[in-house]
N, C-alpha and C positions, 0 to 999 in steps of 0.2 A: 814733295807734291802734297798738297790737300785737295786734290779733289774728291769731292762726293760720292758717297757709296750710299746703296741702297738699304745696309743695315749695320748697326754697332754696338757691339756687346760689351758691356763694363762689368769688373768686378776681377776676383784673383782669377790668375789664369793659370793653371796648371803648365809649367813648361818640360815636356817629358824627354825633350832634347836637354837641357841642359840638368833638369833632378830639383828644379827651385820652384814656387812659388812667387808670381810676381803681380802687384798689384797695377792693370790696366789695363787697355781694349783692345779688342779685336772687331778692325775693320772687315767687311764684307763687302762683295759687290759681283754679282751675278755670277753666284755660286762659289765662290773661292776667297782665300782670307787673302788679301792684300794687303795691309800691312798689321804690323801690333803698334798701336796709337791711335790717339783720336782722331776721327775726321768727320767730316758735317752727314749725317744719314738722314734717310725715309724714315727710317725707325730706330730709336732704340730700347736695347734690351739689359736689363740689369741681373745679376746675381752674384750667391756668395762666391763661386767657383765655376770658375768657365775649363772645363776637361776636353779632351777629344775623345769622341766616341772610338765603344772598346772593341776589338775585336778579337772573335773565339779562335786561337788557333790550330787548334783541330776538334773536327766534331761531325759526326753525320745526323743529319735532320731527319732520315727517317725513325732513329732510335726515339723520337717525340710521338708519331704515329701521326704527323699531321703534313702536309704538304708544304714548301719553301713558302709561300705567301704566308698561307697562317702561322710559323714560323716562326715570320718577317712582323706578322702582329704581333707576338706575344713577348720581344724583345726589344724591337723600338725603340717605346713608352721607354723603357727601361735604360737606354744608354747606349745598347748591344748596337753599332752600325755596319756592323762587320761582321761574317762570317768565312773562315775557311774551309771549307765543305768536300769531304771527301764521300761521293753519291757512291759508295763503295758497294750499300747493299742493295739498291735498283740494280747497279749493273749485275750482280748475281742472280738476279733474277729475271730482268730485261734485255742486258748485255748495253753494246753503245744506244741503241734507240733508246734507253731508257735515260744516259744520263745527259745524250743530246735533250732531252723532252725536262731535265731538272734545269741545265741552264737556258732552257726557253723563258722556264717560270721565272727565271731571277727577274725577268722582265716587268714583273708586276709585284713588284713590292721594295720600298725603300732602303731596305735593306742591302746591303752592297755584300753580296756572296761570289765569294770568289771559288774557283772551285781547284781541286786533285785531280786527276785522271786515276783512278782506281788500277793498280798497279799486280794484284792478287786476286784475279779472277779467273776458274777457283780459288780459294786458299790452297787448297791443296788438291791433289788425286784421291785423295780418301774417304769424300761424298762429291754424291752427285749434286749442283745446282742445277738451274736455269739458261744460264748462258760462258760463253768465255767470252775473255778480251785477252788475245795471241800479240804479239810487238806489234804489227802492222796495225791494230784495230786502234791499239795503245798511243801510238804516233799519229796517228789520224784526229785522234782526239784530242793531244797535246794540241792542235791548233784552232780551238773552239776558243770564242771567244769570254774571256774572263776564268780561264785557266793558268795558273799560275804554277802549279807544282805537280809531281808524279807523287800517287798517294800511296800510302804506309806500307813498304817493301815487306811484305811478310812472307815472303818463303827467304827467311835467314840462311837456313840450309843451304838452298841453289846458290841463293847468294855469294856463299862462302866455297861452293864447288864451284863457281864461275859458271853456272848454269846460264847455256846461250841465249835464251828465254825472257831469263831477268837481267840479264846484263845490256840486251838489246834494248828495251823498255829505258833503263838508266840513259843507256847513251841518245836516245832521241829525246830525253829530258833534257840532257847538258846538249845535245846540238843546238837547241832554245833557249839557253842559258835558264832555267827554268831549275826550282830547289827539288830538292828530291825529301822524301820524308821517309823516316824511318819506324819500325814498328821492331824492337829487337829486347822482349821481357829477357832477363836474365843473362845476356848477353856476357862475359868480361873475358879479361885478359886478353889474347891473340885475338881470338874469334874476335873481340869488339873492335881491335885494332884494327883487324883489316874491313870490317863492316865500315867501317866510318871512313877508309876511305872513297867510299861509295853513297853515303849518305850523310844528310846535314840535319835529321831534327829525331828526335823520337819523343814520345809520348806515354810507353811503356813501366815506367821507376813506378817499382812500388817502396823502395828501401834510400834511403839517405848514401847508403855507398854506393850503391847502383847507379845513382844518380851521379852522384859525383864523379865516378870511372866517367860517364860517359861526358860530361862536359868536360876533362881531361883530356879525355879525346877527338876534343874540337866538336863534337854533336850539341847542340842547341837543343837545351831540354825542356819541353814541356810540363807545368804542373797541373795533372789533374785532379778536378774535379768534380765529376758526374752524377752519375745517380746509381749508379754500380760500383764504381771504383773510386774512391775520396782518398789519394793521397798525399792531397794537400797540403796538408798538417804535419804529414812525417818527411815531406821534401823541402819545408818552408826555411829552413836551417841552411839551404844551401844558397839562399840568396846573401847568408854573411859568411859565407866562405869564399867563393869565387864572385865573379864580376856579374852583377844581376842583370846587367841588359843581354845575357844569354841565355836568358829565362823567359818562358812565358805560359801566360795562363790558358786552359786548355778543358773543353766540358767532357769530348769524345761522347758520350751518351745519355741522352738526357732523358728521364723521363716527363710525360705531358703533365702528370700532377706537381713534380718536382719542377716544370718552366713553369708552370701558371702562378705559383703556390712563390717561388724563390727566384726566377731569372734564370736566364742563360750565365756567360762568363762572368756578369755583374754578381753571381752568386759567389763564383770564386773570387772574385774582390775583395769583398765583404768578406768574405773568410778569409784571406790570406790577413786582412786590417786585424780583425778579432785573434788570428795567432800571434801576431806582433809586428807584422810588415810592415813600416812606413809606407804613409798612403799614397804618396809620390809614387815611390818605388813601387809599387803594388800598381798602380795605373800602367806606368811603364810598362811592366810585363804585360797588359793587358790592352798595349796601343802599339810602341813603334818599336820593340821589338821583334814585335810578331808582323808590323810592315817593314819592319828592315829582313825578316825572313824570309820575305815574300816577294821585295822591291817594289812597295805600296806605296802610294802618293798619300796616302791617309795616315790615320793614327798620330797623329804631328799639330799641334798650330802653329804656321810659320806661312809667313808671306810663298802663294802658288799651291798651298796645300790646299784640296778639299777644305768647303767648310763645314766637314761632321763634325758638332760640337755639341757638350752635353753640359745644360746651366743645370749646378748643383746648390742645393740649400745647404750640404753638410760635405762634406769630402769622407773622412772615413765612411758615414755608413753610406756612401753613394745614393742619396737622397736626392730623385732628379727632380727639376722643376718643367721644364724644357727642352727638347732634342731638337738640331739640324743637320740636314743628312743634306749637302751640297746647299748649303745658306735655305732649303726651305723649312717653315717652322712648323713642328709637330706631325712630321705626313704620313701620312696615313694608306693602307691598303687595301683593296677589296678582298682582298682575303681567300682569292680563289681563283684556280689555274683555268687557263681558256682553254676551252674543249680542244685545240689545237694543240697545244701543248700537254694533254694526259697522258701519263704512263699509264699502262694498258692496263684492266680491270678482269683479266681473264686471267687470271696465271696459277689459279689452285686446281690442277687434275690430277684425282688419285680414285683408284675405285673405293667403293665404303666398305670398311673393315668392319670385322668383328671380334669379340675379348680372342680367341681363340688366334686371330691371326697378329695380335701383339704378344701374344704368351710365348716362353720357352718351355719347350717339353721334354722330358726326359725318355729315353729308349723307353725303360720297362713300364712306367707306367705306372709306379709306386706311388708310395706314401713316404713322407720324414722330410729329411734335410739334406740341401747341398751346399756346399761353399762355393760361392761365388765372387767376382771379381764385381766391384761397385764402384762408380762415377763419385767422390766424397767433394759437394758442394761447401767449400770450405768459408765461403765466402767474398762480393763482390766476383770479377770473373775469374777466381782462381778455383781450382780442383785439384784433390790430392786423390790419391791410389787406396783402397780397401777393399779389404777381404771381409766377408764374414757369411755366417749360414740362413740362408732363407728355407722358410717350408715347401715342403711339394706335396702339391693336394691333385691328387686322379692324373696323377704323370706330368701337372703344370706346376713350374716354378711360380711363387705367388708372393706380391708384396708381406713386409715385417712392418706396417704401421707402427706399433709399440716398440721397433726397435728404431724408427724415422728410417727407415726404407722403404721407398717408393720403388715400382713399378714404371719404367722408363721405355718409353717407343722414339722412332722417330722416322716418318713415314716421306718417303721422296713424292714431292707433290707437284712437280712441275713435268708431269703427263712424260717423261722416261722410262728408266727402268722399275720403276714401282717397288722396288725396293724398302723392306724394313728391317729398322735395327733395333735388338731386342736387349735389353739389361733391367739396370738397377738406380736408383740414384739417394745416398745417403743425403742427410740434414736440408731438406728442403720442408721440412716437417708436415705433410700431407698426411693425416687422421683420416681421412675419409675421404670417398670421392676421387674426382680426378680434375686438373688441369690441361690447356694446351693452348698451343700459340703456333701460328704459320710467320712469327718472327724469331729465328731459330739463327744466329749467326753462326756462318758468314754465307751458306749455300742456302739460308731460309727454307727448310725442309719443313715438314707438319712435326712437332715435338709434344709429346705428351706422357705425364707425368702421372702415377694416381695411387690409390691404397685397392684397387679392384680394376680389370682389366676389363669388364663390360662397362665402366665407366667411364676410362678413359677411351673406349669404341664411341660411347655416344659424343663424345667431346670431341672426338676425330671426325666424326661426321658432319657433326654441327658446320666445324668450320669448312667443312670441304663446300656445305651446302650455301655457305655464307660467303664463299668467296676469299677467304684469308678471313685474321682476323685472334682474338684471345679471346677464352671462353674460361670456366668454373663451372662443376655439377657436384650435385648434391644430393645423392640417390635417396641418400635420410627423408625428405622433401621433395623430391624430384626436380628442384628447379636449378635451371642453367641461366647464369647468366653471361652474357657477351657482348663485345663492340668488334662490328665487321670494319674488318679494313682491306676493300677492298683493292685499294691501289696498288698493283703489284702483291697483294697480301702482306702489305707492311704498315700502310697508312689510310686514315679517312680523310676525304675534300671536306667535312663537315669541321666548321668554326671550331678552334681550340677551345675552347670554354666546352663548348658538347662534345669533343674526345674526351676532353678530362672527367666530364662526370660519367659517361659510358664506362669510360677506363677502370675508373674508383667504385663502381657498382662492382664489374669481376672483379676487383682489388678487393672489396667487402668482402665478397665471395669464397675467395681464395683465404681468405683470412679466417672464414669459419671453417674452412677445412683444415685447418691449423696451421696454413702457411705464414713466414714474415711476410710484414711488408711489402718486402723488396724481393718477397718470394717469384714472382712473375718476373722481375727482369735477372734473376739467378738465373732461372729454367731457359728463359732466352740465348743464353750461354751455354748448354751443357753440350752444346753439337761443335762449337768450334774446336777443331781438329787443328788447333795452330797455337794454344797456351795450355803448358800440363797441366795437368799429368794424365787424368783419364777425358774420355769423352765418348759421345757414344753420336754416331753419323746412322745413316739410312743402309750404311753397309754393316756397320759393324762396332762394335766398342774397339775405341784405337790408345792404344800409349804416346800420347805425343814424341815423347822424349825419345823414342824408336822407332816415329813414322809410322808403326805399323798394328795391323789389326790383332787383338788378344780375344780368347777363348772367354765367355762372360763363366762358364762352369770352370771352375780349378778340378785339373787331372787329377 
């Protein structure tokens, strides 16, 4: 047949089903590629490389601080047409209305978000959040529309005890036929073997062997990387050992300086190209892997596919000229969720604290030193186990700046038990002042970090008063700065471009108090109670690796 189509793209064409490069066109015709050859168009469109847009496959958008639409801008442009979105930390705070209210938005922005069902709410018994999702709430939601998978099984444990809980959730995923996703750090031997009969994908490797067990074991592995965790580089080796269409690329958390600044999954592209990937190979992971993981009509150019297609000037450095997300050309979002679809703006209640009721105190009421048990931020979201001695000033345990011990809270804010958990937290390098954030994974508690605990009180307030949100103080000065995020106290509706520069002001901030960088999305981590080894929740400092709560004083 020749007949006419309304558009036609010429130039190499990326073909990620077969792993070649081939030079010619791509028909289009109200909205879907119909054939690969020429035929008479409306329009046509030339470039060096004709790709299919990429999709992240796993990732939560609120770790941006900006809402799916603004999102849905800030990856576009970029190639990004795809998202697999697991709204894991609304529902902790919202529960179902919250993640009913994220797939409302997908509706307004080009971006094809596909979403999880948040499978670990709680993570655990061992802080309090906001809301649960029990099997019944969980199967409710498997049948919302543009759900595709049950998202990242994190109580391993249950798992492996056969916990009726998490088994039940599983089995209304497979009565759907629907992927199940896995979340299993350090998993091996028996334990992985019998996890994977249970699950299809994980995203967890931070090690080349870990990695490998687990595509051995038939799991479909993720390579991430984020803006916390990059372990791109050291998983990349595995795409020439085993069969790379059982690979794919993966953000899990992005921060809003690191979207604006580098991309979504299109950042892991480009980095996988620059380790050594062939750039084929590298798209593949980054297209129809992750819709063959999924059972996506995208990620593909082949006659019936979608036409998301991404004209590129360069293929390694993924230099776009052009995006179509269903044959339209360049579209564009308003960038903002319709009052009917808001997650709800009310979700910080905690009464206002003072230094005194984040301090640990000792009986007598002395002076000197105790040994204590410390959170040690070892970097990206991992933590390891230390001891060492902090000062005691008028019977209060009190930050070691000079030794990078901080002073650590972390205050249950979603109007419950009020609750606070009181420690310590090594190498986050706090000098002065204090930080916090009411983005505190996975139960989003109020966390707050500092070198003086009237510090970190003003910091606590701040954001109670602001509604959620990240802050930095500077008693030196007295000035605080912050971006409220009020949505669920995870996100601002305000354009990605003014998150990022909010964001980057307390990133300044936080930087004269001697923190890295990436100090703020470290601290973001030190509550989850679901990867070792220490952590400290609203109840308590816990041992991951024991489930259970430890003394912050050593007997």
């Amino acid at each position: 047949m020749t007949d006419s189509v309304d558009t036609l793209v010429r130039g190499t064409v990326v073909n990620v089903a077969t792993g070649n490069l081939e030079e010619g066109a791509v028909a289009i015709d109200d909205g879907v590629v119909v054939a690969l050859e020429k035929r008479p168009a409306d329009r046509e469109l030339t470039a060096n490389y004709v790709a299919p847009g990429l999709i992240d496959a796993h990732m939560h958008v609120e770790s941006s601080m900006v809402t799916l639409p603004q999102y849905g801008a800030a990856v576009v442009p970029r190639g990004v047409t795809s998202v697999i979105h697991d709204p894991h930390e609304i529902a902790n705070v919202v529960g179902a209305a919250g993640v009913r209210a994220v797939v409302a938005d997908a509706e307004h922005t080009p971006l094809k978000a596909r979403f999880t069902v948040p499978s670990s709410v709680p993570a655990s018994d061992l802080q309090d959040g906001g809301a649960t999702l029990p099997a019944d709430a969980v199967a409710d939601l498997l049948d919302e529309p543009n759900v595709v998978a049950l998202g990242e099984v994190m109580n391993a444990p249950g798992l492996l005890a056969g916990d009726e809980e998490v088994h039940a959730k599983i089995r209304a995923a497979r009565e759907r036929d629907l992927t199940v996703d896995g979340h299993i750090p350090r998993l091996t031997g028996s334990d992985l073997q019998e996890a994977a009969r249970y699950l299809d994908t994980d995203h967890e490797s931070i090690t080349l062997v870990e990695a490998r067990e687990k595509v051995d074991a038939g799991l479909r592995v993720y390579l991430r990387e984020g803006s916390s965790s990059r372990n791109l580089a050291d998983l990349l080796p595995l795409a020439d050992e085993v069969d790379s269409r059982r690979l794919s690329l993966c953000t899990d958390d992005r921060e809003v300086t690191d979207l604006v600044e580098e991309g979504g999954v299109d950042c892991a592209l480009r980095t996988a190209v620059r380790e050594g990937a062939d750039p084929v190979e590298a798209v593949q992971m980054a297209t129809i892997n992750t819709a063959e993981a999924y059972d996506l009509p995208f990620g593909r150019i082949e006659p019936g596919a979608p036409a998301d297609l991404v004209l590129l000037d360069d293929l390694a450095a993924w230099d776009v000229d052009r995006v179509l997300v269903d044959g339209e050309v360049d579209p564009t979002t308003d960038g903002s969720s319709p009052p009917s679809t808001n997650v709800a703006t009310d979700t910080v209640e905690f009464p206002a604290v003072s230094a005194a009721d984040l301090a640990i105190t000792v009986p007598d009421g002395r002076d000197g030193t105790e040994r204590v048990r410390v959170v040690d931020a070892v970097g990206g979201l991992q933590t390891a186990r230390m001891e060492t001695a902090v000062p005691v000033r008028d019977g209060t345990l009190v930050a070691a700046p000079d030794d990078d011990v901080a002073a650590l809270a972390v205050i249950e804010r979603h109007g419950g038990s009020g609750g606070i958990g009181r420690g310590f937290v090594h190498g986050l390098g706090v000098e002065r002042g204090a930080v916090g954030s009411t983005v505190a994974h996975d139960a989003h508690n109020c966390v707050v970090a500092g070198a003086d605990h009237a510090a970190m009180a003003t910091v606590a307030n701040e954001l109670r008063e602001m509604n959620g949100g990240v802050a930095a103080y500077d008693p030196a000065t007295d000035e605080l700065s912050a971006i409220a995020l009020p949505v669920a106290g995870l996100m601002s509706d305000e354009p990605v471009e003014v998150v990022r520069e909010r964001f980057e002001a307390v990133e300044r901030r936080a930087v004269e108090l001697g923190m890295a960088k990436s100090g703020l999305m470290e601290l973001s981590f030190l509550a989850l109670e679901v990867i070792p080894e220490y952590r400290l929740t609203n109840n308590g400092l816990v041992d991951v690796e024991e489930a259970a709560y430890v003394d912050v004083v050593v007997s």
